[in-house]
N, C-alpha and C positions, 0 to 999 in steps of 0.2 A: 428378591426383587420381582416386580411383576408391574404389568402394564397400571397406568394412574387411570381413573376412569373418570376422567373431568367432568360427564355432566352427573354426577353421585352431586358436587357442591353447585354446580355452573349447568343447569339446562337447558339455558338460551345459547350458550358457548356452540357455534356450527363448525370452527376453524380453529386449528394448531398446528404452530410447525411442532417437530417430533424429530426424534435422533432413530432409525432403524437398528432394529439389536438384533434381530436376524432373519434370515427369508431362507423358504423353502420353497419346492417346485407351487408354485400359484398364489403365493400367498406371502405377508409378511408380519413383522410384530413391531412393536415399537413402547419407550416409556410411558408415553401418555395419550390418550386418543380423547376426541368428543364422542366419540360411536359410540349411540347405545348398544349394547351386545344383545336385547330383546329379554322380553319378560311380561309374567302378568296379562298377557293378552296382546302387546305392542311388538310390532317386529321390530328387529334389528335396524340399525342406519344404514343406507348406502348413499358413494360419492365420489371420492376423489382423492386421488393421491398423485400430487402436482400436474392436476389435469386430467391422468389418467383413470377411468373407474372401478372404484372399489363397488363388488359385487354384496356385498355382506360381511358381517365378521363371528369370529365366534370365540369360547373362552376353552383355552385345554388347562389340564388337570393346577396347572401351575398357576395357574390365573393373567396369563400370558392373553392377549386378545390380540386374535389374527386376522388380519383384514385380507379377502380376499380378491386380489389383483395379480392383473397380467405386466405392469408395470416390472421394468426391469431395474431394479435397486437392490445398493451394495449395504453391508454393514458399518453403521456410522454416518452413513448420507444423513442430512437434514433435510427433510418432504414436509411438504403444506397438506395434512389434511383435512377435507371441505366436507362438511355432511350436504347432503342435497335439503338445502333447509326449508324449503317451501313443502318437500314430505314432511318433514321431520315438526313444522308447524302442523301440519295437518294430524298428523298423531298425534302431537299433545293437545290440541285443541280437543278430539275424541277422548283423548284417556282424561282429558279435567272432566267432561261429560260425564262420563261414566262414574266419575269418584261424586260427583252430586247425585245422580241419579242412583246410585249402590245405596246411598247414606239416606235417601229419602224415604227407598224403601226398605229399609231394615227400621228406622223410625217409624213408619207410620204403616206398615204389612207385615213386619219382622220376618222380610224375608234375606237369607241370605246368599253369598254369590256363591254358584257353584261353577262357574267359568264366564269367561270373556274374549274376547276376541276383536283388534281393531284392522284396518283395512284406510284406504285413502278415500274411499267411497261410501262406507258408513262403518259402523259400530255393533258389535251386538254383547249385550250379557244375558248370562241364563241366574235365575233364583230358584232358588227350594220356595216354592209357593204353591199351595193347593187348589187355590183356583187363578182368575187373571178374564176382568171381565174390559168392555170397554168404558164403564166407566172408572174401574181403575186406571189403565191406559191413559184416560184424559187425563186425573187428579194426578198421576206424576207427572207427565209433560207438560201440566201448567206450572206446578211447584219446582221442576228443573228450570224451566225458562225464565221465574220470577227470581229463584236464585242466582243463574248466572248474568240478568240483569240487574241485579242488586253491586256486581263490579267489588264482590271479595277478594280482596289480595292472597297469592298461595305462596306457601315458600315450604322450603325443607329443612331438617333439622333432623338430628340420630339422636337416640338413647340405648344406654344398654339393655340388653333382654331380659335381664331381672327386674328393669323397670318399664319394661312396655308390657310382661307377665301379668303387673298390677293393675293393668290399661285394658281391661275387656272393651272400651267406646274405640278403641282404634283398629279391630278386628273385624272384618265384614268376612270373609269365610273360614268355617268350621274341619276342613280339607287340605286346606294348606297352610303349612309355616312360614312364619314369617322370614322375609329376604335379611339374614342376618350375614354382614361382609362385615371383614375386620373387624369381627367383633363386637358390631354397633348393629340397631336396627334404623334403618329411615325412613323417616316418618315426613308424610306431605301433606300438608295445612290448609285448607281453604279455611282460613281466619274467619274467624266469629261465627262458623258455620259445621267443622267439622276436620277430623287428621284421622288419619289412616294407613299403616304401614305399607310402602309401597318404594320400588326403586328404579320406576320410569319416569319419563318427562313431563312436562305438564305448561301451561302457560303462568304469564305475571299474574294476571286480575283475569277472573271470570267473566268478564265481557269482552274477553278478546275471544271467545268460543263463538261466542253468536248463537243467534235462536235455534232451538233445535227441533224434530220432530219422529216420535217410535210412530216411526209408519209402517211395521208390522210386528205378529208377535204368532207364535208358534207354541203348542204344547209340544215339549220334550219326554214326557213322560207323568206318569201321575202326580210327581212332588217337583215339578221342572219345568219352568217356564220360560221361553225364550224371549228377549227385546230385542230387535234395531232400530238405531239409531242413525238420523244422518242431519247434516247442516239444512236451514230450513232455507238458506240462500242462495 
């Protein structure tokens, strides 16, 4: 047994009540949580456990995900856990970004991602690209903002790894394996436009992102180019 990770199927899901299966000094666990555990460039949830706040959570060896709080809870209580959802909007809004903007430029610069990172205040990913001029700059932030006002619906869905193997168009870095849990990989869909294995949040439709804009861009090194990104509102 180990913790359920509701937003794997559910990532608009901010709230569950949950049964406590055991607590240690600062901290506790429970069957099912909304809390993302962090990944892929996106922190961790933080919020609420019936009222009181949960700091962060993390996963041990077991697949247990521990929320941690100063909340005093026994084993077997039934608590409300609350992600603080106006973050937690805010980071999928970013991470949908990024997954258009990854896909636009590996289509049309074949660059791919060598890291990311999101924040409440902007976005950044880096590509293996050998140059990064301003009018490349322009030509994706028009093509991201035409896409995310185009209002693609996203949804998720797993396959096994022997068949995402066959799936080279759902791989955007050359660095990192794919988030394989329980056996399945999940894979996130911006319909008619693009999937990509991945096992954070994201919104319904790409117009709930809003316009965006890489208002700066950094060389990381000879093959490494950095973007940020942030809402253009």
């Amino acid at each position: 047994m180990s913790t359920q990770r509701v937003y794997l199927h559910d990532d608009q899901c901010v709230t569950t009540i949950a049964t406590v299966q055991a607590v240690v000094d600062g901290a506790f666990t429970v069957e099912q949580s909304p809390f993302f555990v962090g990944g892929g460039g996106q922190p961790c949830d933080i919020g609420t456990v019936d009222g009181v706040v949960i700091s962060g959570v993390s996963v041990d060896a077991d697949d247990w995900v521990w929320h941690q709080s100063v909340a005093a809870l026994t084993v077997g209580q039934q608590v409300e856990l609350c992600v603080d959802a106006p973050r937690r909007a805010i980071l999928s809004r970013y991470h949908t970004a990024l997954h258009v903007l990854n896909t636009l430029a590996m289509v049309h610069y074949q660059a791919w991602i060598t890291g990311a990172q999101m924040t409440t205040d902007y976005a950044r990913i880096d590509f293996a690209m050998p140059w990064l001029d301003p009018v490349v700059l322009a030509d994706l932030e028009l093509r991201m903002n035409e896409t995310l006002a185009a209002n693609h619906a996203v949804r998720a869905y797993t396959m096994p790894p022997a068949e995402f193997a066959q799936r080279p168009d759902l791989i955007r870095t050359l660095n990192v394996k794919p988030p394989v849990y329980h056996g399945v990989v999940r894979i996130v869909e911006i319909v008619g436009f693009d999937g990509q294995a991945c096992g954070g949040t994201h919104v319904r439709h790409t117009r709930e992102v809003g316009a965006c804009t890489i208002f700066k861009s950094e060389n990381k090194g000879k093959q490494n180019k950095r973007l940020y990104v942030r809402f253009a509102d």
